[in-house]
VOGU-3710 file (C-alpha; in Angstrom, 3 decimals, decimal comma):
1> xxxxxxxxxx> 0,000/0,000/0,000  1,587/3,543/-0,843  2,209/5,897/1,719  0,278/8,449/0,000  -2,807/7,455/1,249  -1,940/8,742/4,197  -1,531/12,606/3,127  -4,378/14,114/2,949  -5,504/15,818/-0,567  -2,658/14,409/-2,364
11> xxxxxxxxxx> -2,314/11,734/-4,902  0,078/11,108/-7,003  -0,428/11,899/-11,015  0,325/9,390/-13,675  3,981/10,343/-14,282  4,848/10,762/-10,696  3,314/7,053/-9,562  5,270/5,653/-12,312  8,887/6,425/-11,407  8,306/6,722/-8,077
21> xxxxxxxxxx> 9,899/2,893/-7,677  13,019/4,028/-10,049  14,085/6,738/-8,176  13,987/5,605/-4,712  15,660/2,440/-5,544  18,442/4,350/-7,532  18,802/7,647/-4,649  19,173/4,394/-2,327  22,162/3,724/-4,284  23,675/7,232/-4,370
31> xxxxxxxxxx> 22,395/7,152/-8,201  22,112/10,135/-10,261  19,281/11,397/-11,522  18,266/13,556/-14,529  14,554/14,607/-14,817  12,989/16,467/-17,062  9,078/17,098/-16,518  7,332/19,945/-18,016  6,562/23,382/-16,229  3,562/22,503/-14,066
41> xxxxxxxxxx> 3,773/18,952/-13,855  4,101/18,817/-10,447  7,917/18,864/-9,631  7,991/20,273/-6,820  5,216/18,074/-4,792  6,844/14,909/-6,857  10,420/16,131/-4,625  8,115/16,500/-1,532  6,452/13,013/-1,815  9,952/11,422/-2,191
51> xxxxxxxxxx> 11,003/12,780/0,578  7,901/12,020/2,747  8,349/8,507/1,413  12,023/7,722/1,909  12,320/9,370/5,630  15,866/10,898/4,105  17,762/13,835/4,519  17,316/16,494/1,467  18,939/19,933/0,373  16,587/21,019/-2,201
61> xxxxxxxxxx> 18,464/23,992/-4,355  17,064/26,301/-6,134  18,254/29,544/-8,589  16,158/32,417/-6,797  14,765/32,760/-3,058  11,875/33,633/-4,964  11,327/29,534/-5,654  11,210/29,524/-1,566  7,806/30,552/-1,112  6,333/27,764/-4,078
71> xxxxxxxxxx> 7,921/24,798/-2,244  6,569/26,529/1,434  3,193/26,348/-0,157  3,224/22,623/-1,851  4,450/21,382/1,711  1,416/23,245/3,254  -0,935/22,422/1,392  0,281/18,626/1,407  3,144/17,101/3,641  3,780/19,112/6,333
81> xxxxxxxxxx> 6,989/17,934/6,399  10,390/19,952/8,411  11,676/22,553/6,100  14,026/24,898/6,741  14,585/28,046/4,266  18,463/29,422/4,120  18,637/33,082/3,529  21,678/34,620/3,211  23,353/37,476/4,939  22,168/40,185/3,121
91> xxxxxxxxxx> 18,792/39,127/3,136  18,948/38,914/7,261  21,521/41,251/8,496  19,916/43,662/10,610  22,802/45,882/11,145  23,890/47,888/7,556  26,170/49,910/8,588  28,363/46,919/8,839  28,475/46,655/5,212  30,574/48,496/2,652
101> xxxxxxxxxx> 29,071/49,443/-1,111  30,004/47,104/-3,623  32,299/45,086/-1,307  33,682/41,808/-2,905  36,624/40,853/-0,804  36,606/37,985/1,274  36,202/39,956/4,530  33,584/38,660/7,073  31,623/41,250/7,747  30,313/39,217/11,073
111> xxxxxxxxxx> 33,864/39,653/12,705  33,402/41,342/15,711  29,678/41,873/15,512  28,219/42,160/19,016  25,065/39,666/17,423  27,135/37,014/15,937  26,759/34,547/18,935  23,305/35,452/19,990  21,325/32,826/18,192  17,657/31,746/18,874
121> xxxxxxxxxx> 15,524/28,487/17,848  13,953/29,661/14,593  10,635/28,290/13,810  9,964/27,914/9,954  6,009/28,149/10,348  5,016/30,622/7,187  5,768/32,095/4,482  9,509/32,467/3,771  9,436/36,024/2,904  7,096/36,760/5,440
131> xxxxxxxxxx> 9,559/35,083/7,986  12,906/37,027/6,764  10,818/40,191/7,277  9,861/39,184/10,734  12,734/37,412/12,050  14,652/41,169/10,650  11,663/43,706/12,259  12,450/41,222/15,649  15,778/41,518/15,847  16,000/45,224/15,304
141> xxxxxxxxxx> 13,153/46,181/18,035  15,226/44,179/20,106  18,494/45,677/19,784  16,746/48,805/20,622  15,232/47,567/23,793  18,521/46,557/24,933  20,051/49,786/23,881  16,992/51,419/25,922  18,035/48,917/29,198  21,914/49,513/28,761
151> xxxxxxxxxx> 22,540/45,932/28,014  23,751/47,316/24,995  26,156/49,974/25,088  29,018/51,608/23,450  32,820/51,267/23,920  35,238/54,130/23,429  35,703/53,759/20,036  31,798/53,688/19,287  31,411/50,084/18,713  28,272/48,374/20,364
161> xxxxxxxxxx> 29,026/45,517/22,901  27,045/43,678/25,717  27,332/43,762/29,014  27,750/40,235/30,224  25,878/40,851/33,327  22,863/42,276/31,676  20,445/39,731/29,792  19,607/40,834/26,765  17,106/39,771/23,777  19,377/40,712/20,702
171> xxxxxxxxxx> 19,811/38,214/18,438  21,487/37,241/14,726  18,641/36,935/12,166  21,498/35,412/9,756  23,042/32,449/12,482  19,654/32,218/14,149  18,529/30,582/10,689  21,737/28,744/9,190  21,819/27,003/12,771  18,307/26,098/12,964
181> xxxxxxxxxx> 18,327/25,116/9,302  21,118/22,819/9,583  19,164/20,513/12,439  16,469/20,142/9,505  15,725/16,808/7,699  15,026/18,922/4,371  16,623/22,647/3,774  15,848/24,929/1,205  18,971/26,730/-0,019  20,365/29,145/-3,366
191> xxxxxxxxxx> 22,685/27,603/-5,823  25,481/29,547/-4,241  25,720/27,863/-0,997  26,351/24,700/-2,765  28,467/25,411/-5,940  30,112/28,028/-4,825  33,035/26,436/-2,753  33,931/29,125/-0,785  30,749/29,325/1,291  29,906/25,970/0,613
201> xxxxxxxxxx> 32,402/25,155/3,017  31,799/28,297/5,090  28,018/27,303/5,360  28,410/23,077/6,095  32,661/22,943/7,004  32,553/19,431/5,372  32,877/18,293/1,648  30,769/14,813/2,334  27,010/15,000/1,666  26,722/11,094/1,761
211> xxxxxxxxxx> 24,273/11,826/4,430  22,383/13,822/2,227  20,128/13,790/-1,113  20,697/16,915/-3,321  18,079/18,682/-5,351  19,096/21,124/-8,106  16,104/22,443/-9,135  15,765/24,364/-12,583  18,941/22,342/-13,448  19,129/24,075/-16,746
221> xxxxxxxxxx> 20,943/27,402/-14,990  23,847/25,926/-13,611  25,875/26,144/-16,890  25,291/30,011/-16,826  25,693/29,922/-13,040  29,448/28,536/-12,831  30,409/30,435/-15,901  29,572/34,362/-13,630  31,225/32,477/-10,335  34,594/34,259/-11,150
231> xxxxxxxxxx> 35,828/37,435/-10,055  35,686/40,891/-11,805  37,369/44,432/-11,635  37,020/47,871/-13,410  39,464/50,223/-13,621  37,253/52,679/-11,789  38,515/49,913/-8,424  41,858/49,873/-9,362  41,500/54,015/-9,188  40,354/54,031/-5,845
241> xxxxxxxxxx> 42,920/51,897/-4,552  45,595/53,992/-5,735  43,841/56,710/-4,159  43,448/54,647/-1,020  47,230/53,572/-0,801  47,920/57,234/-1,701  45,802/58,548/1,474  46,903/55,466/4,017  50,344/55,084/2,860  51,721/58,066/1,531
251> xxxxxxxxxx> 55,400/57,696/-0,030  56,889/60,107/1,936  56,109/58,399/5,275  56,716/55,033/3,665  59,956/55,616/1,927  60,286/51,767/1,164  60,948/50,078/-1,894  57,688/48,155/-1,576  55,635/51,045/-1,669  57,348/52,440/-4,703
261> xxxxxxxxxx> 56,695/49,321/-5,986  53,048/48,656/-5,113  52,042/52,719/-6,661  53,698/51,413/-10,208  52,013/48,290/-10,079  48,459/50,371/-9,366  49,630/52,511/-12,056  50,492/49,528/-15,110  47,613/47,660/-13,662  45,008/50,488/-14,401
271> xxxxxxxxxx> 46,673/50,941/-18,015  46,438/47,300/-18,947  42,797/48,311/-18,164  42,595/50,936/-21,033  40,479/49,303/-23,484  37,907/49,870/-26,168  34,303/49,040/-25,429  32,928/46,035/-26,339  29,594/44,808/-26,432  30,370/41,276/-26,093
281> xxxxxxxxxx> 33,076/39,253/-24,458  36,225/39,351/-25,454  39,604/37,884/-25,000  42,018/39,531/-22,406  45,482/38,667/-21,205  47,631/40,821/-19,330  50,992/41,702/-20,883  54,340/40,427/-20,219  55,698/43,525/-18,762  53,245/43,869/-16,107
291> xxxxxxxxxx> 53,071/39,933/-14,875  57,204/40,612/-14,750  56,587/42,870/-12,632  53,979/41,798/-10,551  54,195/40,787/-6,797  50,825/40,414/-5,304  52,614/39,868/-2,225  53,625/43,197/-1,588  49,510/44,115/-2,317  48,739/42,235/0,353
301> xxxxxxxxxx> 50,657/43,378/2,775  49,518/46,825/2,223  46,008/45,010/2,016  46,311/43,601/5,547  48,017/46,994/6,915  44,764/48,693/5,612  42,549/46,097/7,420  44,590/46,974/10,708  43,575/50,553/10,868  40,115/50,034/9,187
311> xxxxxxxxxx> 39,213/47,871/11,945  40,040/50,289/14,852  37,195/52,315/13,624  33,091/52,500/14,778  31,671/50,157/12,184  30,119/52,888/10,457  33,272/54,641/9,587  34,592/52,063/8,249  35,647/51,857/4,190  35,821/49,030/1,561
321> xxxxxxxxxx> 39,649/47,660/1,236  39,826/48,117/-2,714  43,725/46,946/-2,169  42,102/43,589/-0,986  39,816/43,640/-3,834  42,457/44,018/-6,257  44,571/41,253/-4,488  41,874/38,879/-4,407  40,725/39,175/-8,253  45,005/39,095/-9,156
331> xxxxxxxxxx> 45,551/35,502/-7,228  42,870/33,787/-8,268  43,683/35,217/-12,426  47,009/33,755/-12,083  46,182/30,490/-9,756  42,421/29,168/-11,361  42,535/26,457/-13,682  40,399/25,983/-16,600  39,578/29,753/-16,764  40,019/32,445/-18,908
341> xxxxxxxxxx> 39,781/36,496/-18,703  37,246/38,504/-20,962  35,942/41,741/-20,788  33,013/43,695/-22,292  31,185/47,137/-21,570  27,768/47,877/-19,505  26,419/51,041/-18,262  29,356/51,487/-15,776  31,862/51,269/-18,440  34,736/48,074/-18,874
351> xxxxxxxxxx> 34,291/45,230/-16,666  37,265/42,261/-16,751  36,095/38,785/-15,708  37,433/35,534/-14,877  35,207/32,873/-16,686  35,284/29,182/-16,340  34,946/27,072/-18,657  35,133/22,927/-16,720  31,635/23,031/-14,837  32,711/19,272/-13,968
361> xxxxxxxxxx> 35,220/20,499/-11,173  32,290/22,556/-9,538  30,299/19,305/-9,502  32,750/16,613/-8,207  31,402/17,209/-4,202  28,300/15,156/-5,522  30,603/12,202/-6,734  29,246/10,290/-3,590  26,055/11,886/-3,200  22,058/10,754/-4,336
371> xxxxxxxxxx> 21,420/13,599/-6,641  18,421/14,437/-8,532  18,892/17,566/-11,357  14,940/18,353/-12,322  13,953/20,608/-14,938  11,067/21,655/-17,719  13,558/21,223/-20,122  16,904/19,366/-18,831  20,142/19,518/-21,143  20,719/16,316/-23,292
381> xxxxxxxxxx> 21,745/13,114/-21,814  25,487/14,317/-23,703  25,596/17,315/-22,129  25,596/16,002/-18,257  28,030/13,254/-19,469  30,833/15,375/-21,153  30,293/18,694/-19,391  28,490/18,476/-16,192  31,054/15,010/-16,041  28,150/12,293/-14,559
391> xxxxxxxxxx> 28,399/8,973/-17,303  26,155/6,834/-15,726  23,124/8,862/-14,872  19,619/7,911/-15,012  17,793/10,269/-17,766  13,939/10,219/-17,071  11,765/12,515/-20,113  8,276/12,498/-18,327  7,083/13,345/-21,467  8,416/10,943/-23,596
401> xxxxxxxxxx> 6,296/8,182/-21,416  3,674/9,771/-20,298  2,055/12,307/-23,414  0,733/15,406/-22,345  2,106/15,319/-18,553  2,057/18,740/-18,789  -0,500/19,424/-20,801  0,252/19,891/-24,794  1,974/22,537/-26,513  1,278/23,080/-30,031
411> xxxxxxxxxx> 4,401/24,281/-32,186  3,808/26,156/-35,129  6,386/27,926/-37,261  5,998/31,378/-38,634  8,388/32,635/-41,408  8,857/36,201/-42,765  10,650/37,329/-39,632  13,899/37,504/-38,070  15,512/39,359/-35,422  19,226/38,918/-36,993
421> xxxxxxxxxx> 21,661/41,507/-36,006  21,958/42,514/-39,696  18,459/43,409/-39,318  19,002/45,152/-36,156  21,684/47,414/-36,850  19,738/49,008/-39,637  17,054/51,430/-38,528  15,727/51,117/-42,326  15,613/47,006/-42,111  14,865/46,861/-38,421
431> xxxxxxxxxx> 11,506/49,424/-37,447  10,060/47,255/-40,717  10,858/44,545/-39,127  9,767/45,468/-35,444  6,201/47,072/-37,099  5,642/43,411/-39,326  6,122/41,650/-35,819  3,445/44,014/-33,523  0,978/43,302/-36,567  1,401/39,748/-35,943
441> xxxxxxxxxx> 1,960/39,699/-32,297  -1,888/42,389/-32,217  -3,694/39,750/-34,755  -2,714/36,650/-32,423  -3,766/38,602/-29,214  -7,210/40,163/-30,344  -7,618/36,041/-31,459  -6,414/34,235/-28,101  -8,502/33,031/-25,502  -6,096/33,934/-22,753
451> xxxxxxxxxx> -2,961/36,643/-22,378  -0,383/36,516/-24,532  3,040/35,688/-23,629  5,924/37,431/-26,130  9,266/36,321/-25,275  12,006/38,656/-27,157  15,861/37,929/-26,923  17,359/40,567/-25,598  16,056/43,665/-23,440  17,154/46,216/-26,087
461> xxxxxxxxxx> 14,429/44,983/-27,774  11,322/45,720/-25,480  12,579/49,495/-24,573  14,026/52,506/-25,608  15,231/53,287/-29,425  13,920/51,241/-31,897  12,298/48,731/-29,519  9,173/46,855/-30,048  7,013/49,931/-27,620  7,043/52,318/-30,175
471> xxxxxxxxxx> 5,096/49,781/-32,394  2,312/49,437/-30,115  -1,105/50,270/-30,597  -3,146/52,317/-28,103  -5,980/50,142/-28,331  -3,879/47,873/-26,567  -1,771/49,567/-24,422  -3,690/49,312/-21,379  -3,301/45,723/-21,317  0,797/45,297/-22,173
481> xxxxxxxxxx> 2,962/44,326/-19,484  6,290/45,088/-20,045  9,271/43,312/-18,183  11,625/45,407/-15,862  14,004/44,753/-13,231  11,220/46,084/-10,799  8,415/44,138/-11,688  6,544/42,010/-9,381  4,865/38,266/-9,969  2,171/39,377/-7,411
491> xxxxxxxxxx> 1,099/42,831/-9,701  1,169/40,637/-13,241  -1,120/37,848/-11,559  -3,547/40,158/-10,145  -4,083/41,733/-13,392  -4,338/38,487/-14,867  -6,960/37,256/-13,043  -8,888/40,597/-14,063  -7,739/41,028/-17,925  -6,470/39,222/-20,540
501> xxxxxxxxxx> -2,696/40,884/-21,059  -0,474/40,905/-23,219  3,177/40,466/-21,619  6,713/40,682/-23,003  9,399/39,023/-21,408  13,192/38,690/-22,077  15,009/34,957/-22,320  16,371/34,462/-19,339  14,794/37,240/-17,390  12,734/36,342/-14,073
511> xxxxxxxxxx> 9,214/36,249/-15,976  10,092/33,655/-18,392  12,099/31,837/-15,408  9,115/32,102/-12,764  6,479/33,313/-13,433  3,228/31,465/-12,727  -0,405/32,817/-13,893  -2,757/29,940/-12,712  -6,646/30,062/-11,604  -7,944/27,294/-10,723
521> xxxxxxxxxx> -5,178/25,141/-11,268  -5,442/26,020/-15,375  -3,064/28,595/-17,104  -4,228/32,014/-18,050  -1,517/32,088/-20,782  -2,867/30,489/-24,383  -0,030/31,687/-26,239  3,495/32,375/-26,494  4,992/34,099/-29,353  8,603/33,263/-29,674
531> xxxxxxxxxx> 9,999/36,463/-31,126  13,307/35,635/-32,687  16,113/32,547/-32,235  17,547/33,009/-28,542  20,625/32,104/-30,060  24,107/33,039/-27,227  26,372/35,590/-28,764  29,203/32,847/-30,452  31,912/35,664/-28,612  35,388/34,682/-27,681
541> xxxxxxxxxx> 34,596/32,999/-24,428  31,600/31,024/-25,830  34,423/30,236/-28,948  36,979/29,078/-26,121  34,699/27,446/-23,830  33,691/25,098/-26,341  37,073/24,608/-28,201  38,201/23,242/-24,216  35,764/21,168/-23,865  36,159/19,725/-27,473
551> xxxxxxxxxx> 39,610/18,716/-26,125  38,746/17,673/-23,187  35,830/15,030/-24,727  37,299/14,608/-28,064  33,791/15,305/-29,605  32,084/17,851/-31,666  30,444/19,594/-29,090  29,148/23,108/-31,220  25,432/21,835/-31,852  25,753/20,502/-28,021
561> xxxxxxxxxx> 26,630/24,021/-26,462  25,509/25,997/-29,064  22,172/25,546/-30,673  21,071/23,525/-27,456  20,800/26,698/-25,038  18,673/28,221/-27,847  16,374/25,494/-27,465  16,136/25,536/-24,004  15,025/28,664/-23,422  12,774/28,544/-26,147
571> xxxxxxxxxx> 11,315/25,181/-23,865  11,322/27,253/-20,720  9,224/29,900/-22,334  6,547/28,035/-23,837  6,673/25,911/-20,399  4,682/29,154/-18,983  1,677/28,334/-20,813  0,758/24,855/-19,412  0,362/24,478/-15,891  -1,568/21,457/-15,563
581> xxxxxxxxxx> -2,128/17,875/-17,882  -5,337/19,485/-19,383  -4,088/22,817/-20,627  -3,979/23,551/-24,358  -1,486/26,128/-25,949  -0,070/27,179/-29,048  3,374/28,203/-29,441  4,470/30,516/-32,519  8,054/30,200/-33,658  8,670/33,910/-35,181
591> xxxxxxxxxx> 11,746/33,417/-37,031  13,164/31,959/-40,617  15,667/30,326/-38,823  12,929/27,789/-37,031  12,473/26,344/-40,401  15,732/24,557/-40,615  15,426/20,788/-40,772  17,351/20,988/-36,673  14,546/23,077/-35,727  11,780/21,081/-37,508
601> xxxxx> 12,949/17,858/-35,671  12,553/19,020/-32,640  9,252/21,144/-32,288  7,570/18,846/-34,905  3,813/18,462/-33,297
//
């Protein structure tokens, strides 16, 4: 008899009843697991129910805290189970003055911190969000009680500190959590506190999760996750630490060879940095003069004779270490293997990288662990074997046994457009263009029984200068959503629920990631218009990346990295229209290039 009888209002669906067997017996055997189950197939409860079945130990990962408050509600509504949700220190830390802007050294910012060893037994009974907020408003009302009792009071150098006589009610929102999480059979945690190593080990001190199965949820990101784990600098940081060294350590108090040495290094460093702007990655490698030259050594004992008198000021007069910044991003470009440096240009002007390329070596801590990866649409079998570096794992497409698992999506191509960058660095090929699509994009919308869904390929096209706005008509305005940093999931599904919208979203952009516009357990989305091929920019890193794996497998890997990330995303976005077995959409490939016999194959009805 299955233990699901015994949770109340859930049952297994088809799909989920059907594995169920497979997976236990293989996550008994510290098997790996690849699944890939449409959007709104039930993932998340499917995760739940294993782990209500097997009694185990889980970390369930996810891209976003925003995928916290989904899996709170699932285990609600079904399991009840003990779940623990790990914030991270930004999201908790009730003091901010404790911070610095833009700070990415490796300094602890708890060091010293009159909270860090006041914990408390942190009860995760609601809504994440709602408990970060709480858990942050209680620990601040606190501190000010004890402030208002003098069991908080100042030193001489302006620092808080408790009296040791006095009792108190402060507390650390941050280690209040992390050490009530960790006494959890299941936690809920970010990709970064598992493949980033640093506070991997920070967070759990130990490199053996035998004792644990691991969950990476929306598998699909960690590619693009490892690849932005490196390091950056702009020249605007390398400014400020010559002006820091310059105000700290002045040459004519520090008439030493290593400070002569350390202001020419600032100086070469910060002209290596002179380069034109580039709107895509490219190749970078420091010149032979300046690694000749170079002693990070000497940086970091300036680095560490900055931290001395930083520290012996109030926390709030304190100032980022850009020498340490420097120091950090210089050992790990001349001591990280299988990584290159690129840089390209944003809003804030050139920005130098460190980019991996072996996402195998951020994987190997799961050699000995049950995983599962889970995803609406999971990279190929030959992807996880020759990049992600797992041979032997167990690839389960729901769809492929059980039709329509997530309801059925109904492909259809649409030729006459193209958003080629030929086209779009024309303003007499492009607006055209851009007008012939909001025609189509109008006529599909007035026809649809539910919003519209238009997912574009880059954000340039949705705003600003010849952008897909200025095309549309006022008759519809009212009812376009368009996608900004800003925007909320709450705000697009209350207006759902009222109107039929129309909504454009960028690949990759938290809309076409997340978002979720169910009533009654159907999808108000009927269509999604695929407006161009979400093809990656083939730059220099993308060129390298794939030339070292080539090497590395001895296989043609371009289709594999390439073409395969296109149709991913294109996956993920029509994934946003069915949210349950019985939903019906159609999906409209906008684009010449979806006629090729590659594309055909794959979205053929």
């Amino acid at each position: 008899m299955h233990r699901y009888l015994y949770v109340e209002g859930f049952r297994p669906r088809g799909w989920q009843d059907g594995i169920t067997s497979t997976i236990l017996s293989n996550l008994n055997n510290n098997g790996k697991i690849a699944l890939e189950a449409p959007t709104g197939s039930g993932k998340t409860s499917f995760i739940l129910y294993l782990a209500f079945l097997s009694g185990k130990k889980f970390i369930y990962s996810v891209r976003t805290h925003n995928e916290f408050t989904r899996i709170y509600e699932d285990n609600k509504r079904f399991f009840n189970l003990d779940i623990a949700y790990m914030f991270g220190k930004k999201s908790l830390c009730p003091l901010p003055d404790r911070w610095l802007e833009n700070d990415d050294s490796d300094r602890d910012i708890c060091t010293g911190c009159f909270l860090k060893d006041k914990t408390i037994d942190v009860k995760f009974d609601m809504d994440p969000e709602e408990l970060c907020n709480f858990l942050l408003r209680e620990s601040m009302e606190n501190i000010n009680i004890d402030i208002k009792n003098r069991s908080l009071v100042k030193n001489e150098r302006g620092d808080y500190y408790y009296k040791r006589e006095k009792k108190s009610l402060g507390f650390c929102p941050y280690y209040s959590v992390r050490l009530s999480a960790l006494s959890h059979n299941i936690i809920v945690m970010t990709y970064n506190y598992l493949l980033n190593p640093g506070i991997r080990y920070r967070t759990f001190g130990i490199e053996n999760f035998n004792d644990y199965c691991i969950v990476f949820d929306e598998a699909h990101n960690i590619d693009d996750f490892v690849e932005n784990l490196g390091r950056s600098l702009r020249p605007k940081t390398v400014e400020r630490a010559i002006e820091q060294s310059m105000n700290y350590f002045p040459v004519k108090e520090y008439k030493c060879n290593d400070r002569t040495r350390l202001g020419i290094m600032l100086e070469r460093l910060l002209s290596e940095l002179d380069l034109n702007e580039s709107g895509t990655l490219k190749r970078f490698s420091f010149s032979k003069d300046f690694i000749d030259n170079l002693d990070i050594d000497i940086i970091k004992r300036f680095s560490d004779m900055f931290n001395d008198i930083n520290e012996k000021n109030p926390a709030g007069q304190r100032h980022r270490n850009y020498l340490e910044s420097l120091y950090n991003f210089l050992y790990d470009v001349f001591n990280s293997e299988n990584s290159g440096l690129y840089y390209y240009s944003d809003k804030n002007g050139i920005l130098l990288k460190i980019m991996y390329y072996d996402v195998s070596s951020f994987l190997r801590f799961l050699n000995s662990s049950p995983v599962i990866f889970m995803s609406g649409t999971m990279p190929s079998p030959e992807h996880i074997s020759l990049v992600w570096g797992f041979e032997n794992i167990i690839y389960i497409s729901v769809e492929k046994i059980f039709k329509n698992a997530g309801g059925e999506k109904k492909y259809h191509i649409v030729t006459g457009f193209t958003t080629l960058n030929k086209y779009r660095l024309k303003s007499d090929t492009w607006e055209p263009m851009l007008k012939k699509y909001m025609d189509f994009i109008k006529e599909r919308y007035n026809s649809a029984s539910g919003s519209v869904l238009v997912a574009v390929p880059a954000y340039s096209i949705l705003s600003g200068d010849k952008s897909i706005s200025s095309f549309i008509d006022d008759d519809i305005k009212p009812h376009v959503i368009i996608e900004t940093r800003k925007l909320s999931f709450s705000y697009i599904k209350g207006r759902a629920l009222r109107e039929k919208l129309l909504i454009f979203s960028v690949h990759g952009g938290k809309l076409l990631e997340g978002v979720q516009l169910v009533n009654k357990n159907r999808s108000l989305i009927s269509d999604v218009i695929i407006m161009g091929l979400p093809l990656i920019p083939m730059d220099d890193y993308r060129t390298d990346k794939i030339k070292f794996i080539e090497r590395q497998s001895k296989r043609n890997m371009q289709d594999n990295l390439y073409y395969e990330n296109a149709m991913i995303k294109v996956k993920q976005a029509a994934g946003r229209s069915t949210r349950s077995e019985n939903d019906v959409a159609d999906i409209w490939l906008c684009d010449d290039r979806f006629s090729s016999a590659y594309w055909r194959d794959i979205f053929q009805n």
